[in-house]
C-alpha positions as CSV (number, residue, x, y, z in Angstrom):
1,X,270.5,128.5,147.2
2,X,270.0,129.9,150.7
3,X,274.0,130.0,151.1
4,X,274.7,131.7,148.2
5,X,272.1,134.5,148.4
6,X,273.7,137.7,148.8
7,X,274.0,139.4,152.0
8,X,271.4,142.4,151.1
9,X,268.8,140.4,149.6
10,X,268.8,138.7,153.4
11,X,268.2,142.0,154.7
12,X,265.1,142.8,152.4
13,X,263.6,139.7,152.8
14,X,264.0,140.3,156.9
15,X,261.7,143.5,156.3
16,X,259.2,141.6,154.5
17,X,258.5,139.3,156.9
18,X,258.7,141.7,160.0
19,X,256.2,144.5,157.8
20,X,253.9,141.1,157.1
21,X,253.7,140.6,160.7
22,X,252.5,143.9,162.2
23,X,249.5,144.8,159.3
24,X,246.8,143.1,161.9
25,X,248.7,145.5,164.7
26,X,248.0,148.3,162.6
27,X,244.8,147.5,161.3
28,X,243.5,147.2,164.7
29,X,245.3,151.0,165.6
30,X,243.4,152.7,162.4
31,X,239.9,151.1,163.2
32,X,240.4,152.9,166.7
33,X,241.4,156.1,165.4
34,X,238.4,156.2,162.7
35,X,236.1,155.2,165.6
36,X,237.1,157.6,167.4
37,X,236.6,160.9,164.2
38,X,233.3,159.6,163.6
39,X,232.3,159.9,167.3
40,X,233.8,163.6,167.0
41,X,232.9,164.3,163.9
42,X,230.2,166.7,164.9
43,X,232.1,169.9,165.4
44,X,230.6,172.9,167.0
45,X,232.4,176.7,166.9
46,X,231.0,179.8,168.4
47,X,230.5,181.3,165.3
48,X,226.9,181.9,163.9
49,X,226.0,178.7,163.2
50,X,227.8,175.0,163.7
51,X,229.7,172.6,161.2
52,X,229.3,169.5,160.4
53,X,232.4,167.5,159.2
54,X,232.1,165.1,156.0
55,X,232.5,161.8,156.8
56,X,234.6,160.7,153.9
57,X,237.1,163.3,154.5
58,X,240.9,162.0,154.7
59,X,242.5,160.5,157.5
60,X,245.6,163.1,157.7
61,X,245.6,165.2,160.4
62,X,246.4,168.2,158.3
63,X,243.5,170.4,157.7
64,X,241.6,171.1,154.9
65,X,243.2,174.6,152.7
66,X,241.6,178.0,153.5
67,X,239.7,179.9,150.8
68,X,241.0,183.5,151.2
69,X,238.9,184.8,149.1
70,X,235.1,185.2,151.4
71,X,232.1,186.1,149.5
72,X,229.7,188.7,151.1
73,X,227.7,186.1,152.6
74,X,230.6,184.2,155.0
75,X,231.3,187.6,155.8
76,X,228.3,188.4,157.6
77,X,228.2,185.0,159.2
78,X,232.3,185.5,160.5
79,X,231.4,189.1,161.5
80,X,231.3,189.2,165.0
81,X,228.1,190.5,166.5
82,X,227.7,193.8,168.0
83,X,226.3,194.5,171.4
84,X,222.8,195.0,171.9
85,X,222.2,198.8,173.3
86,X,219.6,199.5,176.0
87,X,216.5,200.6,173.6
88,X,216.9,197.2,172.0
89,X,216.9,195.2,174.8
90,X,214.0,197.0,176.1
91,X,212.3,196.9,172.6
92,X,212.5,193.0,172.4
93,X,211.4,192.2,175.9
94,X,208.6,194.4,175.4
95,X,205.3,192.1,174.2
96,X,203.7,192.8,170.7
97,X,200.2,194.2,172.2
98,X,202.3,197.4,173.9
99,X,204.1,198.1,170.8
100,X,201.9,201.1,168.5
101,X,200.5,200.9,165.2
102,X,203.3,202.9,163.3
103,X,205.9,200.7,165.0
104,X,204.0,197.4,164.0
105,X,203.9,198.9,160.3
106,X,207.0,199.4,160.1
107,X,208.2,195.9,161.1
108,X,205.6,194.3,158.2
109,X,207.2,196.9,155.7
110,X,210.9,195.3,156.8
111,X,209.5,191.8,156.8
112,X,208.6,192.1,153.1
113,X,212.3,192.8,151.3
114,X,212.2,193.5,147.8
115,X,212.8,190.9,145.3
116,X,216.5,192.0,144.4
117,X,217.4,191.7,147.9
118,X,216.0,188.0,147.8
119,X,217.9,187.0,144.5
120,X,220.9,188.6,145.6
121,X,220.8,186.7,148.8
122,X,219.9,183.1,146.8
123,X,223.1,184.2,144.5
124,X,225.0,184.7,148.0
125,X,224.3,181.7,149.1
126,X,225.0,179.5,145.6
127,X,228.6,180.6,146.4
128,X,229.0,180.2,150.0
129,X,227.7,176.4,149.4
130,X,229.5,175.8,146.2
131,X,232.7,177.3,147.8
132,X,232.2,175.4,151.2
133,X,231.9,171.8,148.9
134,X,235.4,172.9,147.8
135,X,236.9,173.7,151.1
136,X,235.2,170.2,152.0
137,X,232.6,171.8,154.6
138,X,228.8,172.1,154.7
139,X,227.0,174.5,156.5
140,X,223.6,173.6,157.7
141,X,221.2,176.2,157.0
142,X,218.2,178.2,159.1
143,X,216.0,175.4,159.0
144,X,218.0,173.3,161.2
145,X,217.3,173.5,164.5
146,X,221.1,174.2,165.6
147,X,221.6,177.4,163.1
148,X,220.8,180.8,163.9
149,X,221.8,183.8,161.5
150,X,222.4,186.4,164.2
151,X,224.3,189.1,161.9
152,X,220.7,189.2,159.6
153,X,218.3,189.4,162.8
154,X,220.8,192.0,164.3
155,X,220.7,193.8,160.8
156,X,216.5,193.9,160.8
157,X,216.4,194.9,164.1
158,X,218.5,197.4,164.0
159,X,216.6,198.9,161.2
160,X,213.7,198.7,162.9
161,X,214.6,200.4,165.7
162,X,216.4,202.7,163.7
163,X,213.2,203.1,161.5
164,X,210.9,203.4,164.2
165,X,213.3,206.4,166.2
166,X,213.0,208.6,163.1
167,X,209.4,208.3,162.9
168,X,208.8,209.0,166.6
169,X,211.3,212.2,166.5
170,X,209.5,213.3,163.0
171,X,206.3,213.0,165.5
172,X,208.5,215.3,167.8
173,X,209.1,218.0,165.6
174,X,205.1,219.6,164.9
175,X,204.7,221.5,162.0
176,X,202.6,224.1,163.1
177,X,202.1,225.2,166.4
178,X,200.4,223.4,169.2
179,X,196.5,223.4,169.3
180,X,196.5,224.7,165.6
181,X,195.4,223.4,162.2
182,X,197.2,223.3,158.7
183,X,195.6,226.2,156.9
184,X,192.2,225.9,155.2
185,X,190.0,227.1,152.7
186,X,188.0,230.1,154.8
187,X,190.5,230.7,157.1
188,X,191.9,234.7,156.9
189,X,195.6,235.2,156.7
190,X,198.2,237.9,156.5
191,X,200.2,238.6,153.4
192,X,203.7,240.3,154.4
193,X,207.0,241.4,152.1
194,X,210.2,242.9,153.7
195,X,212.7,244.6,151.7
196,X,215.9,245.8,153.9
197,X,214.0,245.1,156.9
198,X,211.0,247.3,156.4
199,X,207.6,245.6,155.7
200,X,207.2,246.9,152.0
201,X,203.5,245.4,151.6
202,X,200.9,244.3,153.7
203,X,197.6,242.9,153.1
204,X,194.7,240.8,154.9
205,X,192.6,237.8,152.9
206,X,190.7,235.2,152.7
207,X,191.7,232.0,151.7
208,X,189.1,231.0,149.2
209,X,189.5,227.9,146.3
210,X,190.5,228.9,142.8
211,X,191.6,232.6,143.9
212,X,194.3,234.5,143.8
213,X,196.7,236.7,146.1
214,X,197.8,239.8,144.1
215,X,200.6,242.1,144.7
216,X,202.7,244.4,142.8
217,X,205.4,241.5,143.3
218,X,203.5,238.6,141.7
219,X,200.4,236.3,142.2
220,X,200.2,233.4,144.5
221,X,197.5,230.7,144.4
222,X,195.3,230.3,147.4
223,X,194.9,226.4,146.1
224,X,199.4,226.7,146.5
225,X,198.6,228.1,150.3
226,X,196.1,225.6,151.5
227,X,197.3,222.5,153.4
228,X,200.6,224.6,154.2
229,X,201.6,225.4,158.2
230,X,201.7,229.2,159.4
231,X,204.6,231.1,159.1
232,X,205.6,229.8,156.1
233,X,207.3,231.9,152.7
234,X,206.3,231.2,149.5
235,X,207.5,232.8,146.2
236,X,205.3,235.0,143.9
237,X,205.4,233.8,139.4
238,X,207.9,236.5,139.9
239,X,210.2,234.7,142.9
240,X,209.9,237.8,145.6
241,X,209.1,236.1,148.5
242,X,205.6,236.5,150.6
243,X,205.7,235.7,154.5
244,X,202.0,234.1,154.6
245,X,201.0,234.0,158.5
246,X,197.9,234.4,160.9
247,X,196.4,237.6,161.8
248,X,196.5,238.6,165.6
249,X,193.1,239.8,167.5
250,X,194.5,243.3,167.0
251,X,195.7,243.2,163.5
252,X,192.1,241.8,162.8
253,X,190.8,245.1,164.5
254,X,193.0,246.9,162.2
255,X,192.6,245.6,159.0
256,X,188.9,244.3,159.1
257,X,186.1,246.4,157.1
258,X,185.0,249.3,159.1
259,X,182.1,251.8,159.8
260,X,182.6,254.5,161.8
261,X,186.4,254.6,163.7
262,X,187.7,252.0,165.7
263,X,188.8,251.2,169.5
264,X,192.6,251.0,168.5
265,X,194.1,248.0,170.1
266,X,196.3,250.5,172.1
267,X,193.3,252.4,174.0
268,X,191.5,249.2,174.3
269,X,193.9,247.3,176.1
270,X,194.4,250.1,178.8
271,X,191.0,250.3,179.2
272,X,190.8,246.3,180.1
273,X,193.1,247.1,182.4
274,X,191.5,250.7,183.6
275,X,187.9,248.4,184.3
276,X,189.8,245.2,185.7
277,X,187.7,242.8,183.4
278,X,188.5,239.3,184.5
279,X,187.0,235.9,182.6
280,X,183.3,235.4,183.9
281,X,182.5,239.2,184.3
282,X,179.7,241.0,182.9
283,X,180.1,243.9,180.7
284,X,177.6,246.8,179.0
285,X,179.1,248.4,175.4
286,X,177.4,251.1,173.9
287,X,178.5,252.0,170.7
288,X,179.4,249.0,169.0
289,X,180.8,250.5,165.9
290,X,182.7,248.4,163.6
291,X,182.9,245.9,166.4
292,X,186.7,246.1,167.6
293,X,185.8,246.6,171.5
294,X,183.4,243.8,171.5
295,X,186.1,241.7,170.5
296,X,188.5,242.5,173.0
297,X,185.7,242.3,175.3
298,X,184.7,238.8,174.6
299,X,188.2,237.4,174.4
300,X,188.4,239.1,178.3
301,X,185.0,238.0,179.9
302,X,185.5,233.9,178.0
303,X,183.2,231.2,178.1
304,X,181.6,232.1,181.5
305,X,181.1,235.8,181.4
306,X,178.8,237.9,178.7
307,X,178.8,241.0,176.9
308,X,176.2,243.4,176.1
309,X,176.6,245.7,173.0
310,X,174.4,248.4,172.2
311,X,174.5,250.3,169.0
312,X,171.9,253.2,167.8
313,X,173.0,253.0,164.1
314,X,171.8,250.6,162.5
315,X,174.2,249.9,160.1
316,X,177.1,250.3,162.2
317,X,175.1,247.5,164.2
318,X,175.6,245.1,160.9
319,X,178.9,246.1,160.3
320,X,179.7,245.1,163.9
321,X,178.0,241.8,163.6
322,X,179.8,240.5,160.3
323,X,182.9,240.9,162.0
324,X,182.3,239.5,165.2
325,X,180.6,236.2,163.1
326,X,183.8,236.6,160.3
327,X,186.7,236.2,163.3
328,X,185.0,233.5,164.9
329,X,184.5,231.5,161.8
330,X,188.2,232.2,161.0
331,X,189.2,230.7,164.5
332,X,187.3,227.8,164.6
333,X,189.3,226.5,161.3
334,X,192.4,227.7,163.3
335,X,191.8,226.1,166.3
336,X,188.9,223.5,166.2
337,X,187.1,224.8,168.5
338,X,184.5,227.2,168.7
339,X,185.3,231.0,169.4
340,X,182.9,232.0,172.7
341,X,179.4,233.2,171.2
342,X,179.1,235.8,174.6
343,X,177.9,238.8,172.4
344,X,174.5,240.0,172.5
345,X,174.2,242.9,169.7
346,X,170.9,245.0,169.8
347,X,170.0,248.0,167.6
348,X,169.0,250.6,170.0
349,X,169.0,253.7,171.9
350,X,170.7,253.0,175.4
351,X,168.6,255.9,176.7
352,X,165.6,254.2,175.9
353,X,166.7,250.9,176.7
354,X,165.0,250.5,180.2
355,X,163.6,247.3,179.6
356,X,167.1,245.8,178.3
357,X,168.8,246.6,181.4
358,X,165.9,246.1,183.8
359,X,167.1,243.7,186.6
360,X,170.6,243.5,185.0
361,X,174.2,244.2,186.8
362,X,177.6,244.9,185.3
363,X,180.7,244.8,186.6
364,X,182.1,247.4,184.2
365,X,180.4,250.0,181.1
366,X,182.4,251.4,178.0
367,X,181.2,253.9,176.3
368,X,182.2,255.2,172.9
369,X,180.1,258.1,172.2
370,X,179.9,261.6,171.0
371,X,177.6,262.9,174.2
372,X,178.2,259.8,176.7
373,X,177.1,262.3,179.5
374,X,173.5,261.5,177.8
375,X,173.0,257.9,178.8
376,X,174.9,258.0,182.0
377,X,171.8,258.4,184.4
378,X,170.6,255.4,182.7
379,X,173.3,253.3,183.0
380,X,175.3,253.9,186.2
381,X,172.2,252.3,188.3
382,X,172.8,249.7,186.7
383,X,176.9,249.5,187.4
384,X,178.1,247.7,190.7
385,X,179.2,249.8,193.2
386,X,183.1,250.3,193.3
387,X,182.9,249.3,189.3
388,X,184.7,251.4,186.8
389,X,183.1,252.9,183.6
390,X,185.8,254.0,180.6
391,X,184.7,256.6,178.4
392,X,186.8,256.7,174.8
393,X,186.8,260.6,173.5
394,X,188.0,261.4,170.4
395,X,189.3,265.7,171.5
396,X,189.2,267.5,174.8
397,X,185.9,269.9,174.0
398,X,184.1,266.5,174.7
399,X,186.0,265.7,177.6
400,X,185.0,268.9,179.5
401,X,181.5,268.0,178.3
402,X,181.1,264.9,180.1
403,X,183.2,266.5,182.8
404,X,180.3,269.3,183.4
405,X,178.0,266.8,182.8
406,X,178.8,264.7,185.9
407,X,179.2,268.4,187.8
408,X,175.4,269.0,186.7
409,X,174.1,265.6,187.4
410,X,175.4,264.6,190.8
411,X,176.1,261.0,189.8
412,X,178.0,258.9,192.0
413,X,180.9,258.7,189.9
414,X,185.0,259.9,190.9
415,X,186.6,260.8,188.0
416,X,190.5,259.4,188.4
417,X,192.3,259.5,185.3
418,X,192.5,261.3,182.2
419,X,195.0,260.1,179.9
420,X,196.2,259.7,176.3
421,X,198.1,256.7,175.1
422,X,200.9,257.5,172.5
423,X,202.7,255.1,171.4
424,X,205.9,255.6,169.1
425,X,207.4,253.1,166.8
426,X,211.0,253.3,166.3
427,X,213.8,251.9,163.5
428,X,217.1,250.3,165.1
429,X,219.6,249.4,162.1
430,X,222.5,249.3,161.7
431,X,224.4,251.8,160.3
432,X,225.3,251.5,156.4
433,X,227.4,254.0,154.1
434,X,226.3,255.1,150.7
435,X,227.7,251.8,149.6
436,X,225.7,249.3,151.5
437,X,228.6,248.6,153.6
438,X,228.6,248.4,156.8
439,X,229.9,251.7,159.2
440,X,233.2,251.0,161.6
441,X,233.2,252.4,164.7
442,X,236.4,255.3,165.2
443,X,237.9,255.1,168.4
444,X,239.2,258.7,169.7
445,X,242.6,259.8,168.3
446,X,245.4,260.2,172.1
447,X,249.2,260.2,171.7
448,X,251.0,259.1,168.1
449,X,252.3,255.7,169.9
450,X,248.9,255.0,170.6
451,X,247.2,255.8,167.5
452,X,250.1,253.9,165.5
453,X,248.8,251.0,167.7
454,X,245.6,251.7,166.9
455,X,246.0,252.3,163.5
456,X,247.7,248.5,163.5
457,X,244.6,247.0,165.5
458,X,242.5,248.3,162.7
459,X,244.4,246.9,160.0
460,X,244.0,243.6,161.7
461,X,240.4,244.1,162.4
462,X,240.0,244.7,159.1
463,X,241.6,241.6,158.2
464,X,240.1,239.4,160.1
465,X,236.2,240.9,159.2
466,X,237.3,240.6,155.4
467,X,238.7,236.5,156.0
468,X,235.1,236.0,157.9
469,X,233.0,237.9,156.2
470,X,230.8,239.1,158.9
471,X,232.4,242.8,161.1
472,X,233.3,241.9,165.0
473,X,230.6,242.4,167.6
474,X,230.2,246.1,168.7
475,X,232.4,247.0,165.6
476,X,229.7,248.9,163.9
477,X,227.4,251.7,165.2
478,X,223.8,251.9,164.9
479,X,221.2,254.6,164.3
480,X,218.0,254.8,166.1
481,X,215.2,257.4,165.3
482,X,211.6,257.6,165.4
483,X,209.9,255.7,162.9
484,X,208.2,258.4,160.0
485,X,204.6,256.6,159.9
486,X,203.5,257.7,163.3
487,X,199.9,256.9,164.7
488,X,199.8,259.9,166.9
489,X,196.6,260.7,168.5
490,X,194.2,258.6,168.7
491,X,191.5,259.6,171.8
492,X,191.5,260.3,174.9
493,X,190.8,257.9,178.5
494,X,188.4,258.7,181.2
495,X,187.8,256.4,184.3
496,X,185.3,256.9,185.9
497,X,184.5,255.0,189.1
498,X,181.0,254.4,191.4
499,X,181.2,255.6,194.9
500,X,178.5,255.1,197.5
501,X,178.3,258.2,200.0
C-alpha cells in the first residue's frame, strides 16, 4: 500500500510527523515567554498615576486598540501638569500655624465641594472605568498607595492661592481713608450738589436714625447713609445726585450755630501763625464767642498744651461750649479716638479775673473784643516776654483806639503789623458758546498760502475732535474772572509783641 501511495500524500504525511515532533520544543518556548509577561506585567508610565496590565490579556504582541474618544476625566489625568510658580512653592512649604485665619477659611470652604461637583465626578469616573474595562486596562485609584491625582491637587491649589490673593488685595484696597470709621449715627456730615461745576446746594447735618436729608432735589434717608464710607454719591427719590462727605475744622466754624460773629478760618489761621503757637503751648482767649478760635486753638496747642477761654456773655459762653462738646463728639465717631478736652471755658469779666490768672503764664493772648485796650493791663503781666498777643478788629475807628490806648498806657508792647486778609475766589472754565459747545481757539490770519494751510489744519482738527469726541489739548480757550459771591472784609490784624526795656 505504501508503494502505491501517491507522491503528495508522502509529502503531507512528512509534515505531520516533523510538526508532531517539535510541539514539546514549542511548548517549552511559550511557557518562557508567559513567564517572562507575568514578571513584567506591572507597567509603570510617567503619567498621573501607574497601570496595571490584566493578566489574561492575549499573547499577541499587538497592542490593545485606542479609544479616541476621552471623557473629561482621562483628560485631566493625560493633561500634563503645569509648573509650580514661586508663591506656590513658598505657600506649601510654609507650616499650617504661620498661615492666617482668612487663608485657613478659605481652604475649609474648598475642601467641602458641592454635591454636583461630587456626582459629576462619580459619573466621570463610571466612564473612565467602564471605558478602561473595554480598552482592557484598569486604573488603580487614590487609595492605592502608587496613585496620585496631581491635575486635581494642582486644580485646588491653585484656587486657593488664587482665592486667598483676591482676598488679601480686597484687604489692600480700604474703603475709607486710613485712621477713619464707616459713618455713624451722630456723626455730622456735608451735603453737596454741583450743577455745571458750581456747588448748587450746600448744607451741614447730623446723622440721626429714622431722619431725613431734604433738598429741593429730593430726600435721602439717613438710615440709606449709615454704614457707607466718606466721599461717597448717593441719589435723591428724584435721581439728582448728593456728594455726602465730612466736614473740615473750618467748614465746621462756618456752618455751625452761632452767637455773635465768628473768627473766619482765614484770620484765624494768620493769626496761628502771627503768635507762633506750637503743640504743648499755653494760650489765654478772651472772647469766646460762638467758639470758632477755641477750636483752632486746641487743634494747635494738642494733647500737651491748654487753652484758656474767657467770655463775659453768658450766653455766648453756652453757645461756645455746645460747639466745642458737638465737634468733638462728631470726631470721636470719625476717628475713634477722643478729640483733646484742653479747653477751659469760664463766664467772666477778664478785667476782673485776677484770681483766674494769678500765678499763670502764656505763651500767646487773642483777643476778640470791642475795647481790648480795656483788659490789656491785666493781661500782658501775665504774657511771656518776647510773646505775641493778636488783636481781631472788626473797622479801623477801633484800631486807632487800641492804638492810643497803648500810647496812653505805656505797656511794653511793639506794635508790628496791621493787616487785612482778603481772599478772592475765582471761576476757571472753560469757554462754551451759547450752544454748550465748546470755544476753538483762532490762530491770527498772515499771508493767503498760509491761511489756506491753516484753514486745511482746521478742517482736520475738526475732524479728528468730531471722530474722538473730546477737542485737542490747548484747542479751546478758557475764561477766568473773579468769582460773584465774594467774602470781602472781614476784620482787621494787630500783633502786638512784649518787649523788656
Amino acid at each position: 500500500m505504501t508503494v502505491q501511495m501517491p507522491f503528495a500524500g508522502l509529502m503531507i504525511a512528512h509534515r505531520l510527523v516533523r510538526m508532531c515532533s517539535s510541539i514539546p520544543a514549542h511548548c517549552r518556548h511559550r511557557d518562557v515567554l508567559v513567564h517572562l509577561n507575568k514578571s513584567k506585567r506591572e507597567i509603570r508610565t510617567f503619567s498621573t498615576g501607574c497601570v496595571k496590565c490584566n493578566d489574561n490579556e492575549r499573547d499577541s504582541s499587538d497592542p490593545p486598540p485606542l479609544n479616541t474618544k476621552l471623557t473629561s476625566r482621562q483628560a485631566l489625568l493625560s493633561r500634563r501638569r503645569r509648573p509650580l510658580s514661586p508663591l506656590e512653592r513658598i505657600s506649601s512649604l510654609l507650616p499650617q500655624d504661620a498661615l492666617t485665619t482668612e487663608v485657613m477659611q478659605l481652604r475649609e470652604q474648598n475642601k467641602q465641594e458641592p454635591e454636583e461637583d461630587t456626582n459629576i465626578q462619580k459619573e466621570h469616573a463610571l466612564v473612565a472605568e467602564s471605558s478602561e474595562e473595554e480598552s482592557g486596562h484598569k486604573a488603580i485609584r487614590k487609595d492605592d498607595s502608587c496613585t496620585y491625582d496631581a491635575s486635581d491637587a494642582a486644580d485646588s491649589s491653585e484656587s486657593q492661592l488664587n482665592g486667598a490673593l483676591h482676598h488679601e488685595e480686597n484687604m489692600w484696597i480700604p474703603a475709607t481713608l486710613p485712621g477713619e470709621n464707616f459713618l455713624a449715627f451722630g456723626e455730622l456730615l456735608m451735603a453737596e450738589h454741583r450743577k455745571k461745576g458750581r456747588v448748587e446746594y450746600r448744607k451741614m447735618f447730623e446723622l440721626q436714625t429714622g431722619a431725613r436729608l431734604h433738598s429741593s432735589w429730593g430726600i435721602i434717608l439717613h438710615d440709606d447713609i449709615a454704614g457707607q464710607p466718606a466721599g461717597r454719591t448717593l441719589k435723591t427719590n428724584r435721581g439728582a445726585p448728593i456728594f455726602i462727605r465730612r466736614p473740615s475744622l473750618d467748614e465746621y466754624v462756618l456752618y455751625m450755630k452761632r452767637g455773635p460773629a465768628i473768627a473766619y478760618p482765614k484770620d484765624a489761621a494768620v493769626m496761628m501763625m502771627m503768635m507762633d503757637i506750637t503743640e504743648g503751648d499755653c494760650v489765654l482767649e478772651s472772647g469766646s464767642g460762638s467758639g470758632a478760635m477755641s477750636l483752632f486753638l486746641s487743634r494747635a496747642v494738642g494733647s500737651r498744651g491748654s487753652v484758656l477761654s474767657v467770655e463775659v456773655r453768658e450766653d455766648h459762653y453756652k453757645r461756645a461750649m455746645r460747639n466745642y462738646q458737638r465737634w468733638r463728639k462728631s470726631w470721636s465717631l470719625r476717628r475713634g479716638e477722643e478729640w483733646p478736652d484742653n479747653v477751659q471755658f469760664h463766664n467772666t469779666d477778664l478785667c476782673a479775673a485776677s484770681s483766674l490768672l494769678a500765678g499763670r503764664g502764656f505763651h500767646a493772648i487773642v483777643l476778640d473784643l470791642i475795647n481790648p485796650h480795656l483788659v490789656l493791663p491785666s493781661v500782658i503781666p501775665h504774657l511771656h516776654s518776647g510773646a505775641v498777643c493778636t488783636v481781631y478788629l472788626a473797622n479801623i475807628t477801633q484800631v486807632v483806639d487800641l492804638l492810643e490806648g497803648l500810647r496812653c498806657l505805656a505797656l511794653p508792647l511793639l506794635c508790628e503789623r496791621i493787616i487785612e486778609v482778603p481772599v478772592r475766589d475765582w471761576l476757571v472754565a472753560p469757554a462754551l458758546q451759547k450752544d454748550g459747545q465748546h470755544c476753538k481757539r483762532k490762530a491770527p490770519i498772515l499771508d493767503k498760502d498760509q491761511s489756506e494751510e491753516d484753514e486745511t489744519s482746521e478742517e482736520t482738527d475738526e475732524a479728528e475732535s468730531t471722530t474722538e469726541g473730546n477737542p485737542a489739548f490747548g484747542s479751546i480757550p478758557y475764561i477766568a474772572r473773579p468769582h460773584p459771591e465774594q467774602m470781602s472784609h472781614t476784620a482787621f490784624l494787630v500783633k502786638l509783641r512784649k518787649c523788656v526795656q
